[in-house]
C-alpha positions in Angstrom: 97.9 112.4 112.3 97.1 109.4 110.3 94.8 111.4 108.0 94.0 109.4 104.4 96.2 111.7 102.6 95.9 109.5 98.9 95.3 105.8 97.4 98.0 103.9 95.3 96.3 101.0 93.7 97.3 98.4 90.8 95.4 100.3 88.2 97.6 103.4 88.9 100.6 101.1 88.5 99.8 99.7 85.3 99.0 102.9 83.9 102.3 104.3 85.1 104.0 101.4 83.9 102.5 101.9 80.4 103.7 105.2 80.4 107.5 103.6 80.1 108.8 106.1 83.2 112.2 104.0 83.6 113.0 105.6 87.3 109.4 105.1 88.2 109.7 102.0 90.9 112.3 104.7 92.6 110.1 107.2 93.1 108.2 107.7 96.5 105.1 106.9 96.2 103.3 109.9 97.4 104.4 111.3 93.8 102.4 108.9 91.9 99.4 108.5 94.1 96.1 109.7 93.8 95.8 112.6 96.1 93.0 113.3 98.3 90.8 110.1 96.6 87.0 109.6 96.9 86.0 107.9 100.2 83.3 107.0 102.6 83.1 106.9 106.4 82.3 103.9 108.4 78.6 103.0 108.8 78.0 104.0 105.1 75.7 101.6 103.4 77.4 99.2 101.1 75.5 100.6 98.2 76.3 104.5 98.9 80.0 102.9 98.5 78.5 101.2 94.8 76.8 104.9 93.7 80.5 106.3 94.6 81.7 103.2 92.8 79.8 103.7 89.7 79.6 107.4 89.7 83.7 108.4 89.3 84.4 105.0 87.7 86.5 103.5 90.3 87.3 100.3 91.6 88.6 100.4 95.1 87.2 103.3 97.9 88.5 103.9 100.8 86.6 103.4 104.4 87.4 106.0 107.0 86.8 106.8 110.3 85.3 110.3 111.4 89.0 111.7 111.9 89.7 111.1 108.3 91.8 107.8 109.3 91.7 104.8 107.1 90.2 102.0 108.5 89.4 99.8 105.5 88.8 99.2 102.1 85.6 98.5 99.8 86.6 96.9 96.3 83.7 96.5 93.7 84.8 92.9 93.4 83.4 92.8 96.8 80.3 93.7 96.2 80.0 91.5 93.4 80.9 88.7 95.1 77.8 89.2 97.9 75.6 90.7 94.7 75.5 94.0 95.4 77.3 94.6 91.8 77.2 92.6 88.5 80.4 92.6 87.0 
């Protein structure tokens, strides 16, 4: 259905990698994603995406659409870049 179903980002893979899982680039990835991750839907405010942002400490939120598709990304370096954030 297209549904966002989780989020794999390069945080999660350093952590994994730190972890010293040998088999781990072999595995599929919907075993080391983050299930059912925080998002926001399209037409959000940019700084409703910073509150979620700030409040569970993550770096990257998904945008979706009102079927629960992805449809884009917002990344905090993003909203530093036009000053929403500080970094």
């Amino acid at each position: 259905e297209g549904k966002l179903t989780g989020i794999f980002v390069d945080a999660d893979l350093r952590r994994l990698l730190e972890g010293g899982d040998a088999g781990l680039l072999d595995r599929p990835v919907a075993e080391v994603m983050t299930r059912d991750p925080k998002r926001v839907r399209v037409g959000m405010l940019a700084s409703e995406a910073l509150h979620v942002i700030n409040e569970y400490h993550i770096d990257e939120l998904p945008v979706v659409d009102d079927r629960d598709r992805a449809v884009g990304l917002v990344d905090v370096q993003d909203l530093i870049e036009v000053g929403l954030a500080q970094p």
